[in-house]
Biopython code that builds the backbone (N, CA, C, O; Angstrom):
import numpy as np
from Bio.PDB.StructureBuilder import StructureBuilder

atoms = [
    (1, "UNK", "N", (13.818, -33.738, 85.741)),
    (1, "UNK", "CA", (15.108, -33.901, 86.392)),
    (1, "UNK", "C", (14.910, -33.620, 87.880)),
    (1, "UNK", "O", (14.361, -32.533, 88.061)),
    (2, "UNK", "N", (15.187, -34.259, 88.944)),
    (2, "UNK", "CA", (15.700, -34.284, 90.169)),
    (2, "UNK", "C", (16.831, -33.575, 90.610)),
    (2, "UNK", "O", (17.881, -33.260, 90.051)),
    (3, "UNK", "N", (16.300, -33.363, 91.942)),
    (3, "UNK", "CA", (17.465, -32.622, 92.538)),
    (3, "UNK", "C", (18.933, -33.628, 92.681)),
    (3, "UNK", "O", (20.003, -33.028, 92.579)),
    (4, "UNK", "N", (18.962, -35.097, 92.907)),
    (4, "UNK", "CA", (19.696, -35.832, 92.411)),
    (4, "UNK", "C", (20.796, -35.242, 91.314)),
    (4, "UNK", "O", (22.021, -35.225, 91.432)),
    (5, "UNK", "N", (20.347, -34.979, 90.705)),
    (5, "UNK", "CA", (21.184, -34.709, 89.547)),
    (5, "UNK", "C", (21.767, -33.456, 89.517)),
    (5, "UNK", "O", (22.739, -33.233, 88.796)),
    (6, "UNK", "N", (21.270, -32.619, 90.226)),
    (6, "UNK", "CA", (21.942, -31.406, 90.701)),
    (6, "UNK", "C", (22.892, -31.646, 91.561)),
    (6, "UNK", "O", (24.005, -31.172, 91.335)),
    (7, "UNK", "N", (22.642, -32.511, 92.850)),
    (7, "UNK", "CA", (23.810, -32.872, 93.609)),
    (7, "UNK", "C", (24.927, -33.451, 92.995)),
    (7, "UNK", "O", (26.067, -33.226, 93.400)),
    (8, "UNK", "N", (24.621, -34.352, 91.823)),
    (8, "UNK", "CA", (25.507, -34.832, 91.344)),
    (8, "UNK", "C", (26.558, -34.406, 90.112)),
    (8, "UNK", "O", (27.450, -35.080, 89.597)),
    (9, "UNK", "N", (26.105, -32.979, 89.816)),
    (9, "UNK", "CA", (26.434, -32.630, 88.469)),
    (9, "UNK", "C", (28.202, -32.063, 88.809)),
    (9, "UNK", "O", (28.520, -31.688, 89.937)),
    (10, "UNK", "N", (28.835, -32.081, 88.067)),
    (10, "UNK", "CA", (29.990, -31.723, 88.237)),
    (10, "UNK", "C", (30.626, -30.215, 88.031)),
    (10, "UNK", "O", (31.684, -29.742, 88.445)),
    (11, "UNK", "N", (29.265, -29.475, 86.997)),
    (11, "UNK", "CA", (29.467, -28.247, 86.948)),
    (11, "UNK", "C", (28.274, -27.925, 87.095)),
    (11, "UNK", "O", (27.358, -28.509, 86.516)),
    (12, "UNK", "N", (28.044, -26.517, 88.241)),
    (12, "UNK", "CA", (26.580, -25.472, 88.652)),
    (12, "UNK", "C", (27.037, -24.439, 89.043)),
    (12, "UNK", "O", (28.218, -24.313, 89.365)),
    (13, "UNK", "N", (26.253, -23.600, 89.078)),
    (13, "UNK", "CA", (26.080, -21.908, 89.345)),
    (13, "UNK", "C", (24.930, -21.572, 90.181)),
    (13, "UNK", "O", (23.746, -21.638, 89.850)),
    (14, "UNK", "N", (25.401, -21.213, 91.271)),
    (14, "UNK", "CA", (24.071, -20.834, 92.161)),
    (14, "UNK", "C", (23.710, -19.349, 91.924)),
    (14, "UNK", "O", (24.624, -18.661, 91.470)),
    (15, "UNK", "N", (22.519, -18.743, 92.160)),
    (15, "UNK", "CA", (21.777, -17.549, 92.284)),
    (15, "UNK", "C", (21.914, -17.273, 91.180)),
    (15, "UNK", "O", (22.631, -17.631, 90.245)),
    (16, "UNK", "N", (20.497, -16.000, 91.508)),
    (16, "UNK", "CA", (20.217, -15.424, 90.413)),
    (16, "UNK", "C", (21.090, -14.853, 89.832)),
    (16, "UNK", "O", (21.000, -15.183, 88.650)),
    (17, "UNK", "N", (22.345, -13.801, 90.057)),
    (17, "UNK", "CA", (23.259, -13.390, 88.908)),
    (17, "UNK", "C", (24.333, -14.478, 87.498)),
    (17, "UNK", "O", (24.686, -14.336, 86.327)),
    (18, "UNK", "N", (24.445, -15.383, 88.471)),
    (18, "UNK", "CA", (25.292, -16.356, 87.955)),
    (18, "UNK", "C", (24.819, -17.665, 86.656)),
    (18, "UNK", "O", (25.414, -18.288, 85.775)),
    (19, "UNK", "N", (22.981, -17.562, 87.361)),
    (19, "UNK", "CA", (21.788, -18.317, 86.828)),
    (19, "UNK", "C", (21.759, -17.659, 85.134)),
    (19, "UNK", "O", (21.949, -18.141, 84.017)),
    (20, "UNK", "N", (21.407, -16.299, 85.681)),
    (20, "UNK", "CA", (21.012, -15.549, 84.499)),
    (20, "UNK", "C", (22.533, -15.798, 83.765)),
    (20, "UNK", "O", (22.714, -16.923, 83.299)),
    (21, "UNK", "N", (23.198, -15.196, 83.691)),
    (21, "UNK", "CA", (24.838, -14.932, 82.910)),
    (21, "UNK", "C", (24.945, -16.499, 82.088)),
    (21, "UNK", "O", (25.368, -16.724, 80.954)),
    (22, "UNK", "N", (24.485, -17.304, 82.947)),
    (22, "UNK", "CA", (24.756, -18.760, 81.902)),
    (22, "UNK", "C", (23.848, -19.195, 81.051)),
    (22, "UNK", "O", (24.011, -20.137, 80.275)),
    (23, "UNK", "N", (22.376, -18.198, 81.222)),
    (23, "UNK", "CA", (21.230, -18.657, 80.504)),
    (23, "UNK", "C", (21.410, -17.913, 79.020)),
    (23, "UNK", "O", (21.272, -18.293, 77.857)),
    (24, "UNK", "N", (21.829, -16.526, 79.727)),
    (24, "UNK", "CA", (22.429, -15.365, 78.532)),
    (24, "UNK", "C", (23.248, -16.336, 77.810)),
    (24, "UNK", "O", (22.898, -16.914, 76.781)),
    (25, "UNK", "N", (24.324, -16.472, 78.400)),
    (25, "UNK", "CA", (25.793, -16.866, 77.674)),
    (25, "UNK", "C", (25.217, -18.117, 76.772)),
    (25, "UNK", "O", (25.662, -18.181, 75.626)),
    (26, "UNK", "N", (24.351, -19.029, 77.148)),
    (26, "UNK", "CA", (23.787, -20.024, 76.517)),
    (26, "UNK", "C", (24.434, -21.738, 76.674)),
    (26, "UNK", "O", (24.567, -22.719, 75.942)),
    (27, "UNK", "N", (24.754, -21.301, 78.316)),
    (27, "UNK", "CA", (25.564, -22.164, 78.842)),
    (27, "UNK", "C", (24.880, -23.091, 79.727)),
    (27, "UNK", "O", (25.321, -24.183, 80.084)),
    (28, "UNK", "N", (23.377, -22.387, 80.167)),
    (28, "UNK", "CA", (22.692, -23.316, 81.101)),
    (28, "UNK", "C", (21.985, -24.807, 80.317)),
    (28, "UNK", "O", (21.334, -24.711, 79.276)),
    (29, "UNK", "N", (22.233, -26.110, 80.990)),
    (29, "UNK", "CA", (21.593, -27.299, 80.352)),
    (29, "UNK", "C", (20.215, -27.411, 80.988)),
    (29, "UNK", "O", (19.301, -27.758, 80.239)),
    (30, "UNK", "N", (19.923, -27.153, 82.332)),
    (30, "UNK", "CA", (18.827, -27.216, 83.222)),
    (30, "UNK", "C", (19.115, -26.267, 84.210)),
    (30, "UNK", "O", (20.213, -25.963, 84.677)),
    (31, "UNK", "N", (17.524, -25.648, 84.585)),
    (31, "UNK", "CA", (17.533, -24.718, 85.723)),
    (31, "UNK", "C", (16.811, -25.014, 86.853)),
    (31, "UNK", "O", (15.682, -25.427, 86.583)),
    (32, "UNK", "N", (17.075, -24.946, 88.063)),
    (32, "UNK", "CA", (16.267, -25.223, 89.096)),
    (32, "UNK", "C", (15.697, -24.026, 89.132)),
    (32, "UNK", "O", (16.349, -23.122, 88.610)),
    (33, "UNK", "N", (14.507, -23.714, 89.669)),
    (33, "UNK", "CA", (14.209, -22.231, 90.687)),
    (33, "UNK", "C", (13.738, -22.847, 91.991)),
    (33, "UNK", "O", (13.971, -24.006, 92.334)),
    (34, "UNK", "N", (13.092, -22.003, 92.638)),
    (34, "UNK", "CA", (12.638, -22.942, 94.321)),
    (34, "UNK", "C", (11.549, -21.521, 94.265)),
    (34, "UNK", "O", (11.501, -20.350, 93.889)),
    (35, "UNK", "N", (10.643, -22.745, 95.032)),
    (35, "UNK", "CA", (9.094, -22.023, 94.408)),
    (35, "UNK", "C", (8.727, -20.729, 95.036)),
    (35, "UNK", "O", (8.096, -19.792, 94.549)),
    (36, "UNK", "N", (9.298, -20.880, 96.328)),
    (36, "UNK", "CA", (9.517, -19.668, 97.184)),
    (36, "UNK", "C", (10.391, -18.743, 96.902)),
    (36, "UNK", "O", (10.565, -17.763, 97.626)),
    (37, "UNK", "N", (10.880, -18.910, 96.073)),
    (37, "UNK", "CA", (11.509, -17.980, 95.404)),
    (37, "UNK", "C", (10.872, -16.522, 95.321)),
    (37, "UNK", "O", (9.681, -16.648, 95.608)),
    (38, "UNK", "N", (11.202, -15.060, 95.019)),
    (38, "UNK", "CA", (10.289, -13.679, 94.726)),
    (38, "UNK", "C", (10.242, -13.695, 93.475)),
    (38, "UNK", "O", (11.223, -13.826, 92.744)),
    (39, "UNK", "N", (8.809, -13.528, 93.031)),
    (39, "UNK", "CA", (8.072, -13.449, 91.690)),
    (39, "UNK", "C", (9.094, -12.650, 90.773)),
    (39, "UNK", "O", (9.293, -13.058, 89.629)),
    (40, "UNK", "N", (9.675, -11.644, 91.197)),
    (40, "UNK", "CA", (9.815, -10.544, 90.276)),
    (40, "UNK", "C", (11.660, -10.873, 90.194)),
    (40, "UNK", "O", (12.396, -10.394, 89.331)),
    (41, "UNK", "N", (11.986, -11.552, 91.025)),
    (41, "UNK", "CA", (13.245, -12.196, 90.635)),
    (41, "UNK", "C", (13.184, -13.121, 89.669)),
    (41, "UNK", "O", (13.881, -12.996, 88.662)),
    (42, "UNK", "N", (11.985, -14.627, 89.912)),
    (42, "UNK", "CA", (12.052, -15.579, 89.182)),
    (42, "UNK", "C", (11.331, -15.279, 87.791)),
    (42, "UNK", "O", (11.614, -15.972, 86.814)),
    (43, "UNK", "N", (10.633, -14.506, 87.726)),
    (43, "UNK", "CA", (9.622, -14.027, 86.617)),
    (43, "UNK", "C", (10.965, -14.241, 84.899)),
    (43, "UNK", "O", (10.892, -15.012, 83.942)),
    (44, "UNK", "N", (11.898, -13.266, 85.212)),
    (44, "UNK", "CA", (12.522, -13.383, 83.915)),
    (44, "UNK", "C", (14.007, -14.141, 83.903)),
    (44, "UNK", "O", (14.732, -13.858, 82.949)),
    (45, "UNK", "N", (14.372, -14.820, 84.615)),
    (45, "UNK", "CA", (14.890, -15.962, 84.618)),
    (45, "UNK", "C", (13.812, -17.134, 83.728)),
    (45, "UNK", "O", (14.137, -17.931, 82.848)),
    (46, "UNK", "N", (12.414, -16.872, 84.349)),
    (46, "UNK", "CA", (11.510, -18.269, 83.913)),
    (46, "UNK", "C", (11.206, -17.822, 82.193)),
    (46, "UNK", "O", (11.060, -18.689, 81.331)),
    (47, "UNK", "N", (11.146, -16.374, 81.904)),
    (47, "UNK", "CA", (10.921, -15.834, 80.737)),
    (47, "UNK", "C", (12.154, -16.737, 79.653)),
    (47, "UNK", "O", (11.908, -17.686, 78.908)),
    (48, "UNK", "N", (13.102, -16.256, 79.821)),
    (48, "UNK", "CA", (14.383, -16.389, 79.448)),
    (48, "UNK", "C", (14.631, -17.669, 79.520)),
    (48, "UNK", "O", (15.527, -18.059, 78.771)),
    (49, "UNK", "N", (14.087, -18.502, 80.232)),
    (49, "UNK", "CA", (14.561, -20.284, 80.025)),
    (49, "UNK", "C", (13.653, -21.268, 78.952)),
    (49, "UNK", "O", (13.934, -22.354, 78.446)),
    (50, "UNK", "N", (12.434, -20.396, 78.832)),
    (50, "UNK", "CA", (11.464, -20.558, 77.699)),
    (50, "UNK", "C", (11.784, -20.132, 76.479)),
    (50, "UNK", "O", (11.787, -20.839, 75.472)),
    (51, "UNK", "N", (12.099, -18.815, 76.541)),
    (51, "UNK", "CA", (12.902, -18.689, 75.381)),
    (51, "UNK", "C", (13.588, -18.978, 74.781)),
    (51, "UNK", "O", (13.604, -18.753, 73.571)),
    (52, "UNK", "N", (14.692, -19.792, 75.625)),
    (52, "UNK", "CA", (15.640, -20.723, 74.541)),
    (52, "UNK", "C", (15.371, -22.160, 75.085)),
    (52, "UNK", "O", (16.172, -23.089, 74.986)),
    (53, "UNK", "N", (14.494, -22.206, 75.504)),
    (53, "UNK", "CA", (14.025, -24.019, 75.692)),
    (53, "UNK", "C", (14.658, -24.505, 76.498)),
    (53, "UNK", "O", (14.934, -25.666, 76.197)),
    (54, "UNK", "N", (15.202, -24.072, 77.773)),
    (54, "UNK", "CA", (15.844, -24.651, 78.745)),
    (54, "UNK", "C", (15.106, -25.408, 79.945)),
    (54, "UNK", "O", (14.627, -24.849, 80.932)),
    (55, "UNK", "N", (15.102, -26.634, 79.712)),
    (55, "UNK", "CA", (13.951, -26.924, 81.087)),
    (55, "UNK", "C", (14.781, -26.741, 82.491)),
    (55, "UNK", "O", (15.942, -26.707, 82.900)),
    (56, "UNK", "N", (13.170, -26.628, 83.053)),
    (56, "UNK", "CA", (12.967, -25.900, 84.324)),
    (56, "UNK", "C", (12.536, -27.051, 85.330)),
    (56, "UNK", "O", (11.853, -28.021, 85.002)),
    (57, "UNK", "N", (13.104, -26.769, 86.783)),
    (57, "UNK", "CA", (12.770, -27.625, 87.639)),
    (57, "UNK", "C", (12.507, -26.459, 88.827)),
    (57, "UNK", "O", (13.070, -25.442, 89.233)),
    (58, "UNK", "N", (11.336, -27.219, 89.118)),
    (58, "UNK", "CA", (11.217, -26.230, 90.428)),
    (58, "UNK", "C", (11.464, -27.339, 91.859)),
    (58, "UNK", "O", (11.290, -28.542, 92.053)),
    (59, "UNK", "N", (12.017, -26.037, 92.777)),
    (59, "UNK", "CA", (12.017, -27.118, 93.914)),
    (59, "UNK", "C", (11.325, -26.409, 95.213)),
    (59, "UNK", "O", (11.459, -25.216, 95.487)),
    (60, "UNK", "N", (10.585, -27.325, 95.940)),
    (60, "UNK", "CA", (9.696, -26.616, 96.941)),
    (60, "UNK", "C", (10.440, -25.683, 97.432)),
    (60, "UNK", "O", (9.963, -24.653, 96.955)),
    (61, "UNK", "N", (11.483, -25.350, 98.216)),
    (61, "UNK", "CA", (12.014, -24.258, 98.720)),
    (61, "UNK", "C", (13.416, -23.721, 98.740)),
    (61, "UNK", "O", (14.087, -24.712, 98.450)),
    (62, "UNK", "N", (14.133, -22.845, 98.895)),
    (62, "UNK", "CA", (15.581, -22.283, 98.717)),
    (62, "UNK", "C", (16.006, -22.690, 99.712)),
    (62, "UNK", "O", (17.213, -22.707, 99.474)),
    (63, "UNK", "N", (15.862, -23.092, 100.826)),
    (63, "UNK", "CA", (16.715, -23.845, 101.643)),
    (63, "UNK", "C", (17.325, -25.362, 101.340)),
    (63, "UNK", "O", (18.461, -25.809, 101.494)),
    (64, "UNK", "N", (16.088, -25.972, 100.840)),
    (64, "UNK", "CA", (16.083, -27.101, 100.092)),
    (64, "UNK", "C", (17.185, -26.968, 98.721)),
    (64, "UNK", "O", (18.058, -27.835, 98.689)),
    (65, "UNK", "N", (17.184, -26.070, 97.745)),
    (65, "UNK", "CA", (17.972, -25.978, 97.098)),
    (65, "UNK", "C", (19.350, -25.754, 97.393)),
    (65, "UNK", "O", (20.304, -26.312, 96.852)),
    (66, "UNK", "N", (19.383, -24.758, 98.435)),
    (66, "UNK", "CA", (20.876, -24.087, 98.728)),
    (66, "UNK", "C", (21.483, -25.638, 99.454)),
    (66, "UNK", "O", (22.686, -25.866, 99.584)),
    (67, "UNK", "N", (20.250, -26.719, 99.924)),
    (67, "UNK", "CA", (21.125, -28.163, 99.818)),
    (67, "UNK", "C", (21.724, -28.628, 99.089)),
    (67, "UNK", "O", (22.918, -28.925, 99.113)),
    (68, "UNK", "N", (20.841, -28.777, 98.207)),
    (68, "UNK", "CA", (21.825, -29.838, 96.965)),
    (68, "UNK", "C", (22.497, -29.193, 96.580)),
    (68, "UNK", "O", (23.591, -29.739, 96.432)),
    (69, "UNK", "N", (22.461, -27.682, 96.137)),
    (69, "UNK", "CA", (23.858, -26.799, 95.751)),
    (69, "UNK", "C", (25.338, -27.091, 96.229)),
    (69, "UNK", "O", (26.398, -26.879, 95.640)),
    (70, "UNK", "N", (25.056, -27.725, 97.657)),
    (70, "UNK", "CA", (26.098, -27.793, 98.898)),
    (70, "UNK", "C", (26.856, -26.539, 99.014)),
    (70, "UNK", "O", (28.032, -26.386, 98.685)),
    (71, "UNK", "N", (25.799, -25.358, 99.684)),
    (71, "UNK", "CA", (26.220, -24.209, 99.583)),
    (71, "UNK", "C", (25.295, -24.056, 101.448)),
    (71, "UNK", "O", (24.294, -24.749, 101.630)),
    (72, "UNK", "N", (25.691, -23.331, 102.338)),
    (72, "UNK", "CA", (25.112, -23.171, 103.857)),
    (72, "UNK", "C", (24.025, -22.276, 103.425)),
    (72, "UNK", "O", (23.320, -22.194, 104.431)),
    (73, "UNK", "N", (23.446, -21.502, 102.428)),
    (73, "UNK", "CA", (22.556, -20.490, 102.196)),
    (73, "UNK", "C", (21.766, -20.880, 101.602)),
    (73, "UNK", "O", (21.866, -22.009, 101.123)),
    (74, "UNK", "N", (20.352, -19.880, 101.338)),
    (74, "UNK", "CA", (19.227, -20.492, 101.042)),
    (74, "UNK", "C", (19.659, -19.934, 98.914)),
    (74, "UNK", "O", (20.464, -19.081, 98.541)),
    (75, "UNK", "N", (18.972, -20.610, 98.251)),
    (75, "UNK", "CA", (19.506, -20.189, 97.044)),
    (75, "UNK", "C", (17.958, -20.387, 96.055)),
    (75, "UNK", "O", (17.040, -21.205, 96.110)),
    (76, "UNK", "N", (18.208, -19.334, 95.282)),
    (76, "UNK", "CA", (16.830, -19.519, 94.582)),
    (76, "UNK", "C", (16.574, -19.913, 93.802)),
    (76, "UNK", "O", (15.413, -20.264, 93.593)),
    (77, "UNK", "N", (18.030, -20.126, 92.540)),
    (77, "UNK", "CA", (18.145, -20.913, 92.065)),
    (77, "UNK", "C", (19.781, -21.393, 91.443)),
    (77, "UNK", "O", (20.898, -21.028, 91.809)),
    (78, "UNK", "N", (19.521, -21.975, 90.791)),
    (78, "UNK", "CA", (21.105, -22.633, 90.165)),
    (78, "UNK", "C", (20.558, -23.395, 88.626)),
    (78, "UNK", "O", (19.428, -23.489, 88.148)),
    (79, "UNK", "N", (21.839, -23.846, 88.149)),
    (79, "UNK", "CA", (21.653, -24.215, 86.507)),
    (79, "UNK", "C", (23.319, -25.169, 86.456)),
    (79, "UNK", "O", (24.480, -24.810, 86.653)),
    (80, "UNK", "N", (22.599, -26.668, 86.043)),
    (80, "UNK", "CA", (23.720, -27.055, 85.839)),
    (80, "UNK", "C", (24.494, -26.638, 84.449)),
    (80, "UNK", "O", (23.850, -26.276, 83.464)),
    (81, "UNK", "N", (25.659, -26.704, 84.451)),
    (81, "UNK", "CA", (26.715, -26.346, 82.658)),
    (81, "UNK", "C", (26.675, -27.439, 82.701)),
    (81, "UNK", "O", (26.280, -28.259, 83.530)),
    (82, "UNK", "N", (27.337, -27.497, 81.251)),
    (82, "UNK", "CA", (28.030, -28.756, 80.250)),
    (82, "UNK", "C", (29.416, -28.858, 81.048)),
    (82, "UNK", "O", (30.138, -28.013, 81.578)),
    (83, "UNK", "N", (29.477, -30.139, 80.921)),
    (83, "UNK", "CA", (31.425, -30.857, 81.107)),
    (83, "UNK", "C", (32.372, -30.420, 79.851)),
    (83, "UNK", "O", (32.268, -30.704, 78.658)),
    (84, "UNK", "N", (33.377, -29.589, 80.581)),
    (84, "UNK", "CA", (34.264, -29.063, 79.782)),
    (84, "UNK", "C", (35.006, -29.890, 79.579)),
    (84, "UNK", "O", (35.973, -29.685, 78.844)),
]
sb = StructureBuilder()
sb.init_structure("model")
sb.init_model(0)
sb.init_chain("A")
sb.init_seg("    ")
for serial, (resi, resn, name, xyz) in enumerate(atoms, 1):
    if name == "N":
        sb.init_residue(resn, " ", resi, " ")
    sb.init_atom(name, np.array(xyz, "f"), 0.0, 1.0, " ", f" {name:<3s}", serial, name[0])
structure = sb.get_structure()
């Protein structure tokens, strides 16, 4: 999956608190991280998306992400939801 599809998704959650809570809740469909991301942030987010089989997209950097988010900040990652 492309960042395309992140720009385009109609429901997302940026950063890590919001990332995690939907991966928990079992709400995330796909996760971005951004590679520059800190190890020990992305480490169990990446644990936890394996665990329940959530694919993963990485994107070269959090500035780059906090783009397609359409958010002014750098973001490390985000997860699109399902259409309610």
């Amino acid at each position: 999956m492309d960042l395309e599809t992140l720009k385009c998704a109609s429901k997302i959650v940026t950063g890590t608190k919001q990332t995690s809570k939907a991966i928990a809740g079992n709400l995330a469909r796909h996760v971005f991280i951004a590679r520059d991301a800190e190890e020990r942030i992305a480490s169990p987010v990446i644990a936890a998306c394996q665990e329940k089989q959530i694919p993963i997209t990485y994107v070269e950097t959090m500035e780059e992400l906090g783009k397609a988010c359409k958010i002014k900040v750098r973001a490390a990652m985000a997860a699109i939801l399902p259409d309610e």
